[in-house]
C-alpha positions as CSV (number, residue, x, y, z in Angstrom):
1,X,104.0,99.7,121.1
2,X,105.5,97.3,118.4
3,X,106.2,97.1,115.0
4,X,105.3,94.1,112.8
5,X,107.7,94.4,109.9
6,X,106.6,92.6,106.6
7,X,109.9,91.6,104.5
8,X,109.6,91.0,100.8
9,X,111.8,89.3,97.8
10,X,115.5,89.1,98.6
11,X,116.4,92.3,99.2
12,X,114.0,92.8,101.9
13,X,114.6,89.5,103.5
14,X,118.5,90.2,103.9
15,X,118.0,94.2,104.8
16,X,114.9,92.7,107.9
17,X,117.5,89.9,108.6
18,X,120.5,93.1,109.1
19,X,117.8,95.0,111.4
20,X,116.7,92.3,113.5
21,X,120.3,91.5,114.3
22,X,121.3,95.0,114.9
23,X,118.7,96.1,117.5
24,X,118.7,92.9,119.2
25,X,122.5,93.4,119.7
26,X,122.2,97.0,120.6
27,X,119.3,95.8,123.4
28,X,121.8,93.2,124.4
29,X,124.8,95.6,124.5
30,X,124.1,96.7,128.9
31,X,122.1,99.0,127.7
32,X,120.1,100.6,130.9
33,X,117.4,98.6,131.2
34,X,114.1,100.8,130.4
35,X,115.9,101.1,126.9
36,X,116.3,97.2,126.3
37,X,112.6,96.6,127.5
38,X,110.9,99.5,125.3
39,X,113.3,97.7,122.3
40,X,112.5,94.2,122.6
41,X,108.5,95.0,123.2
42,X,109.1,97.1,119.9
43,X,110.5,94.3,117.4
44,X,110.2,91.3,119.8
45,X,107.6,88.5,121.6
46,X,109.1,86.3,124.0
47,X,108.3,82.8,124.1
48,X,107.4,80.7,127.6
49,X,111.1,80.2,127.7
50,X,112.0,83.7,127.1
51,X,113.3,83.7,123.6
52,X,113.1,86.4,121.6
53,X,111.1,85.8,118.0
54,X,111.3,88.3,115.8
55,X,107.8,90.2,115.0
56,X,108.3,89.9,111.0
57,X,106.5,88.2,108.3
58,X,109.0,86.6,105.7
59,X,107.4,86.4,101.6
60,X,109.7,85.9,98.5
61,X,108.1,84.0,95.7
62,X,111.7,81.6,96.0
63,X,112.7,79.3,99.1
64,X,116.4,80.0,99.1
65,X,116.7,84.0,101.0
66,X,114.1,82.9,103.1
67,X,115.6,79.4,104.8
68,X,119.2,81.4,104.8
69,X,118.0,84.3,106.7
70,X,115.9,81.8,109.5
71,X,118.8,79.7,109.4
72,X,121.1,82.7,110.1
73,X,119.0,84.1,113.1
74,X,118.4,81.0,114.8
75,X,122.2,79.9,115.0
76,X,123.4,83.3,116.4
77,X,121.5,82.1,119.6
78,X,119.3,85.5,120.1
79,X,116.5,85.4,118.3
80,X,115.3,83.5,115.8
81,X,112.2,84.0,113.1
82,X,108.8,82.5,113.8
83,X,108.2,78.9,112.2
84,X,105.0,80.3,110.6
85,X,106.1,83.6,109.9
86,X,107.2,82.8,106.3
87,X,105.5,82.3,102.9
88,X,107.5,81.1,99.7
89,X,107.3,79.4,96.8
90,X,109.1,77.3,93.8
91,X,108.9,79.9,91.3
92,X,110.1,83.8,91.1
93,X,108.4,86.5,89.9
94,X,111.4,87.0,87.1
95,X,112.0,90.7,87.7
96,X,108.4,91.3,86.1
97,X,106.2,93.4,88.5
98,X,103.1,92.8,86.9
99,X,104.0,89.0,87.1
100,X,104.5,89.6,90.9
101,X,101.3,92.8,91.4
102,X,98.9,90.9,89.2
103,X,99.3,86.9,89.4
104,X,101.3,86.2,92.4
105,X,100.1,89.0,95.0
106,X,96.3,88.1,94.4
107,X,96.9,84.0,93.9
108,X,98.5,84.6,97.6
109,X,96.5,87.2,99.3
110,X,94.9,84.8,101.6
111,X,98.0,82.9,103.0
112,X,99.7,86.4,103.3
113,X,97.1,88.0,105.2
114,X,96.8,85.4,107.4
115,X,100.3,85.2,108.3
116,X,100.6,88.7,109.2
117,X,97.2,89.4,110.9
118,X,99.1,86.3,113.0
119,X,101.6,89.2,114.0
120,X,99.7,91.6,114.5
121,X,97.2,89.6,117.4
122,X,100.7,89.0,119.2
123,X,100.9,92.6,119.6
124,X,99.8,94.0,123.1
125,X,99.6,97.3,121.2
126,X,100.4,98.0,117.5
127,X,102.3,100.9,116.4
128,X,102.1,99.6,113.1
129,X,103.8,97.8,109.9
130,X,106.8,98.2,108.3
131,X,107.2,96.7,104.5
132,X,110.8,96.5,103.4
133,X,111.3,95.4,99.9
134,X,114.0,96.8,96.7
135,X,112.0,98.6,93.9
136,X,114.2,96.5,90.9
137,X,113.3,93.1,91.0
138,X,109.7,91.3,90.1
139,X,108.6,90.1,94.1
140,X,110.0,92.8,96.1
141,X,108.9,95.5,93.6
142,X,105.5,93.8,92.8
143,X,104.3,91.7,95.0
144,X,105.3,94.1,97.6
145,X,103.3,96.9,96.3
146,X,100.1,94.1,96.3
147,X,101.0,93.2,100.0
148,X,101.1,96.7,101.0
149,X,97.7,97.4,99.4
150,X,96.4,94.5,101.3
151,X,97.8,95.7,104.7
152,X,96.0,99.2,103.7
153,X,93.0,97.6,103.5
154,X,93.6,95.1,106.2
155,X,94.5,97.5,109.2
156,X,92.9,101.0,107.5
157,X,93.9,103.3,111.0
158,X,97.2,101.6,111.1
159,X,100.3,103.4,110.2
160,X,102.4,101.9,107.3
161,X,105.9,102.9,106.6
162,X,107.7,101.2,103.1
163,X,111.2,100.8,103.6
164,X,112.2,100.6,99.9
165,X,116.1,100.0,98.5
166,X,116.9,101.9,95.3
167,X,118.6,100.2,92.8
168,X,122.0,101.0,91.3
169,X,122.2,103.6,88.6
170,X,124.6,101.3,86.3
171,X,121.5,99.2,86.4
172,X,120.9,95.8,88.3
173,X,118.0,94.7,85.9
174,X,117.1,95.7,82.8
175,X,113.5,96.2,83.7
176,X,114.3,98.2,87.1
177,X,113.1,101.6,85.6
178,X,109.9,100.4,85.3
179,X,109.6,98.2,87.8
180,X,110.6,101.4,90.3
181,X,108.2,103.7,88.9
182,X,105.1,101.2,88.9
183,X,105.8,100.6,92.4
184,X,106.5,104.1,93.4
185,X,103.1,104.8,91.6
186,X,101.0,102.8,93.9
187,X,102.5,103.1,97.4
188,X,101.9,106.9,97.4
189,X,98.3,106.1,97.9
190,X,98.9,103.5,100.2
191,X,102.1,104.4,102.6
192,X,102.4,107.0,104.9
193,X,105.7,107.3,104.5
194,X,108.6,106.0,102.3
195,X,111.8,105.6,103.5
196,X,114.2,105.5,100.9
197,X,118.1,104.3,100.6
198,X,120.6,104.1,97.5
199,X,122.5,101.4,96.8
200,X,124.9,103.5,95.4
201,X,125.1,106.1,97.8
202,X,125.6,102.9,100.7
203,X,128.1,101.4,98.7
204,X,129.5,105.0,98.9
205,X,129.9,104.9,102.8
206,X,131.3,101.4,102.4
207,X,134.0,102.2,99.8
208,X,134.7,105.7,101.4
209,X,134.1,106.1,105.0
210,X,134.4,102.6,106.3
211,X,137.0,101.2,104.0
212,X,136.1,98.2,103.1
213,X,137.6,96.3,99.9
214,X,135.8,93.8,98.8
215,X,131.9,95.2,98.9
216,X,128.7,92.5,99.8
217,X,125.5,92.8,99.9
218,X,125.7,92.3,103.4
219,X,127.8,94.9,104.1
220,X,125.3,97.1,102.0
221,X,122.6,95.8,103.9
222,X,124.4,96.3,107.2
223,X,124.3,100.2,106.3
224,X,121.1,100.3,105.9
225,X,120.1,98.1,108.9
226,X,122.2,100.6,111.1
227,X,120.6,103.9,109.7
228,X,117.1,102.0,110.2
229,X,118.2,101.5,114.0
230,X,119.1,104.7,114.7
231,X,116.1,105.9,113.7
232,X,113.3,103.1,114.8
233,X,115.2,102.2,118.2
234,X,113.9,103.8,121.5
235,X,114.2,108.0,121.9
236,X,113.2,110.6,123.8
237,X,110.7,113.2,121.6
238,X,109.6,116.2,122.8
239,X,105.8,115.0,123.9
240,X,107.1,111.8,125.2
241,X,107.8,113.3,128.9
242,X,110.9,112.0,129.5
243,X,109.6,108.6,128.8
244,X,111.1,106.1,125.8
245,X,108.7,107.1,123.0
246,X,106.1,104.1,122.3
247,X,105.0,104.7,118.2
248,X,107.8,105.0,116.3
249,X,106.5,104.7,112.9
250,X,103.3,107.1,114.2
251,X,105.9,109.8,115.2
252,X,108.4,109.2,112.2
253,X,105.0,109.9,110.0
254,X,103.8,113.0,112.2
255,X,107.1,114.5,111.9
256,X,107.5,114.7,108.6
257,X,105.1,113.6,106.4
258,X,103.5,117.5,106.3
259,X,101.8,117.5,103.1
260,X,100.3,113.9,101.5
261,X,102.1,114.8,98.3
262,X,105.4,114.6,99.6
263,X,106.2,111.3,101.1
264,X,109.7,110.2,100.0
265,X,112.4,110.2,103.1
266,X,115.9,110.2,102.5
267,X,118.8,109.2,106.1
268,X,122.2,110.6,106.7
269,X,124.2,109.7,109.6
270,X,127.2,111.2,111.7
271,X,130.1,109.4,112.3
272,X,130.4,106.2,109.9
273,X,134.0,104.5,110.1
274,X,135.6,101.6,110.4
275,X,135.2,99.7,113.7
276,X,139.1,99.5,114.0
277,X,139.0,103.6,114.0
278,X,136.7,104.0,116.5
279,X,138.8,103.5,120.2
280,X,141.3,106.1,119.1
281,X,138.7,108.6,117.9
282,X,137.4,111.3,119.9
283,X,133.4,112.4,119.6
284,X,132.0,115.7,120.3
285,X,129.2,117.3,118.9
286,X,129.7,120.3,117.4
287,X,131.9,119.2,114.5
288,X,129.8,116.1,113.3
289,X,126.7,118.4,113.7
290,X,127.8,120.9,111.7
291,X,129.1,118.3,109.1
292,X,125.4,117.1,108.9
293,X,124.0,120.1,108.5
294,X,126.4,121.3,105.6
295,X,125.4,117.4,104.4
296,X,121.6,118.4,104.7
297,X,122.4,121.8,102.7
298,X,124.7,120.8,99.8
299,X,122.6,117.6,99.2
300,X,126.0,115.8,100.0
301,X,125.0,111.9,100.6
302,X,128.1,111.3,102.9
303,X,130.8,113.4,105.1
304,X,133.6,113.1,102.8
305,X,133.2,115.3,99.8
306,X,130.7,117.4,101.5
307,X,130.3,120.9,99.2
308,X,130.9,123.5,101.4
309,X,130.4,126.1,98.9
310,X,126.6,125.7,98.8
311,X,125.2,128.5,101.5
312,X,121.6,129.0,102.4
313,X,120.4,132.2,101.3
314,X,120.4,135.8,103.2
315,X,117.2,137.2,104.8
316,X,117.1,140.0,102.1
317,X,117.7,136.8,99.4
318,X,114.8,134.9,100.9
319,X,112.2,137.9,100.8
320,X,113.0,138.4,97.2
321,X,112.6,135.2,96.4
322,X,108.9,135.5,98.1
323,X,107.8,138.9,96.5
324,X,109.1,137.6,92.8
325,X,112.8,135.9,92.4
326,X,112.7,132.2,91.2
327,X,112.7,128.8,94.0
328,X,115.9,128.5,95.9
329,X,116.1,132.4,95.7
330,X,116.4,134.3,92.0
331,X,118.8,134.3,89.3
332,X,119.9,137.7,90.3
333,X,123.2,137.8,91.5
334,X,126.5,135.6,92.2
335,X,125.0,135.1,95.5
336,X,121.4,134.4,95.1
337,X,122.9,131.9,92.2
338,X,124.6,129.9,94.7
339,X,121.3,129.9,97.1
340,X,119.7,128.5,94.5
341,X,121.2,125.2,94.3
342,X,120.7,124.8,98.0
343,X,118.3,121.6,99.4
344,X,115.2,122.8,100.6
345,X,113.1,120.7,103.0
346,X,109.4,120.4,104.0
347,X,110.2,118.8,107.3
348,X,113.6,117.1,108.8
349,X,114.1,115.1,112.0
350,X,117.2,115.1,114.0
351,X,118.0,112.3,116.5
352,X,121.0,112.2,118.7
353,X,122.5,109.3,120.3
354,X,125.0,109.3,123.2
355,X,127.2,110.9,125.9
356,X,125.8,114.9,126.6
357,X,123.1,114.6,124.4
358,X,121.4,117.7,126.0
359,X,124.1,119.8,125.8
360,X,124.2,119.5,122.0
361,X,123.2,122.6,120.2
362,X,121.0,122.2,117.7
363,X,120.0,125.4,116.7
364,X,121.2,125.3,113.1
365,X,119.1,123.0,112.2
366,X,115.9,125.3,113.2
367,X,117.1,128.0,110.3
368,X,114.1,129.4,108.5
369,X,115.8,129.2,105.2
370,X,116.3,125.2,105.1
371,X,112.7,125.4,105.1
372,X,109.3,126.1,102.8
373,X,107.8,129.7,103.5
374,X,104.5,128.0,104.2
375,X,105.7,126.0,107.0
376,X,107.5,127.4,110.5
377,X,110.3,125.9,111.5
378,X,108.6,124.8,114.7
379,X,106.5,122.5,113.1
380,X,109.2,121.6,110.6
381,X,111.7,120.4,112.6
382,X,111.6,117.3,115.4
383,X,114.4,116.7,117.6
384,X,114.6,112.8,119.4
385,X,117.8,112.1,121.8
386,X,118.6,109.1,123.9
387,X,121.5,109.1,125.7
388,X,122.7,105.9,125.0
389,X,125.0,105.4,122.7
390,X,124.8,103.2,119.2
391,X,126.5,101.5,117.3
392,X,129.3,101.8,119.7
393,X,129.7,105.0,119.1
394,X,129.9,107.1,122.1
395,X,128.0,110.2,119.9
396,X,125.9,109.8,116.5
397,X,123.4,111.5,114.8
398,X,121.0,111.1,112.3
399,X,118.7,112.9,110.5
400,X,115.8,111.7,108.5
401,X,114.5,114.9,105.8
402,X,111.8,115.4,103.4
403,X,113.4,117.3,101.2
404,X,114.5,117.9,97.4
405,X,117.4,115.2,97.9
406,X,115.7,112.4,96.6
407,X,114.7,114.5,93.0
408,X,117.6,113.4,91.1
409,X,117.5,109.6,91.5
410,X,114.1,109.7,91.1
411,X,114.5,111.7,87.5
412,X,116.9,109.4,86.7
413,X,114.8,106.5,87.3
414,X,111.7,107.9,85.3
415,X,113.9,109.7,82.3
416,X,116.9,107.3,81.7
417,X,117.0,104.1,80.9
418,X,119.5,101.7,83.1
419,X,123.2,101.6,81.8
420,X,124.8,98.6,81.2
């Protein structure tokens, strides 16, 4: 089944443009070859001379993002956008969402819905669409929000996933707060799920883990674009019957969207380094596993300066906390104190990549405590595995979680005002 991905404003352009590249790479890499076909039907229609054209609708209210990113894919020589995938303009939406939700989305509507709905009829079977757009500025934010109302209304049994970029705390316009909020406001009636990354917890992995110096958007965007991959490219779920699973965004939604109320998706992954580092490394899986898990505890956004104080809390902790103690597991003592920083989850997926993939053990991850008492671990946890490898890295995980990680950003966003 395939995904149509609708890209939005600058941000969204550049992040698509990243994930296009990535998986069309990764399908090119001598992959086996069920793996490469499931991939390319997923993101990918061949023309009569078998090029690949990426299933995506390009929309930014300016010209400039959009002609770099087509210009981009078509000279890498392995894919290329669609010359009437893309909609722009003359004039931006000036970091204004209500300029972008209430004059430019509606002005548009028609044009827009036309160019998707183009998409979607190329589709032999649609898994469904896949908005990516940042929350700061005045087209992503708010135009984005207008499309995605449209596709809701559009394709009403369709599943839609908003892949949204958080803006830097130190603030990237002055408006941001907002402009997040407002958008945030609208696409939890509308999405089914909302994956969510932080620019400055990427920039994090980019200063940090792989080294880099000088920091760019597109190496930002790269980061993002790989953790997307990992996630949306081909695995093997538990109902799938040792076939490639077909719906991606159906099964992403399944797994962890458990209550309606609680859509917001936050991605870690296991190993990120510097491509230099990774011939003379050496992979196995219980130490990054465990390193993720202690990551998915302590609320730690990356594997260096993961707290390994935070503990999840004891059986006898746990049932006090039912019959009477406070969330997280009581005030009462030293240790039901430190349980009750802990992250708690409503759901979590784990997806493994590479070499001995069924041999990794995974049972951590199933604990009763990471999870709400009003949900079993059975139904709270999903585990996808492919064994072949990404990213060239001959083992990675990644795990997707519905959990409390994504509170603080969002307090900050809705309490505190940008700093400048």
């Amino acid at each position: 089944m395939s995904v149509v991905t609708v890209q939005l404003g600058q941000c969204g352009n550049q992040v698509g443009h990243e994930l296009f590249d990535v998986v069309c790479g990764d399908a090119h890499d001598g992959q086996r070859r069920s793996y490469c076909s499931v991939s390319r039907e997923r993101f990918f229609h061949q023309t009569e001379r078998g090029d690949l054209v990426a299933r995506a609708v390009l929309i930014d209210m300016e010209p400039k993002v959009i002609k770099h990113s087509m210009n981009k894919a078509a000279n890498s020589g392995r894919w290329t956008y669609g010359d009437d995938a893309h909609f722009s303009q003359k004039q931006g939406s000036g970091n204004n969402w209500a300029n972008g939700f209430c004059v430019h989305g509606p002005r548009h509507e028609a044009a827009l819905e036309e160019l998707v709905r183009r998409q979607v009829e190329r589709c032999d079977r649609l898994s469904g669409l896949m908005a990516m757009m940042s929350v700061a500025g005045g087209t992503g934010s708010g135009v984005g929000t207008y499309v995605t109302q449209c596709l809701r209304d559009t394709f009403p049994k369709s599943f839609i996933v908003n892949q949204l970029t958080w803006p830097y705390g130190t603030g990237e316009v002055i408006v941001q707060n907002y402009n997040s909020v407002l958008t945030l406001a609208h696409l939890y009636g509308l999405s089914d799920a909302i994956l969510v990354h932080e620019n400055d917890t990427v920039h994090g992995i980019c200063a940090r883990l792989l080294n880099l110096k000088h920091i760019s958007f597109g190496d930002v965007n790269r980061v993002i674009a790989h953790q997307l991959g990992a996630v949306l490219q081909p695995a093997l779920t538990t109902d799938s019957h040792g076939l490639y699973s077909r719906n991606p965004l159906g099964e992403l939604a399944s797994a962890l969207v458990c209550h309606p109320e609680y859509k917001l998706l936050s991605m870690s992954t296991v190993p990120q380094m510097p491509s230099a580092s990774i011939a003379y490394s050496t992979f196995s899986w219980p130490g990054p596993l465990r390193h993720l898990r202690q990551m998915l505890v302590s609320n730690s956004k990356m594997e260096e300066g993961i707290d390994w104080q935070v503990r999840l809390p004891a059986a006898s902790e746990r049932s006090r906390s039912l019959t009477g103690g406070g969330r997280g597991g009581g005030r009462g003592g030293g240790g039901a104190a430190a349980a009750a920083i802990f992250n708690r989850s409503l759901a979590n997926l784990l997806i493994l990549r590479g070499k001995d993939v069924y041999s990794a053990e995974t049972g951590g991850f199933e604990d009763p405590a990471l999870f709400t008492s009003w949900l079993s671990p059975r139904d709270a946890f999903s585990l996808w595995k492919s064994p072949v490898p990404f990213n060239k890295y001959e083992k990675s995980a990644t795990l997707v979680s519905n959990s409390q990680a994504l509170l603080r950003p969002l307090d900050d966003m809705s309490l505190h005002p940008p700093v400048r």
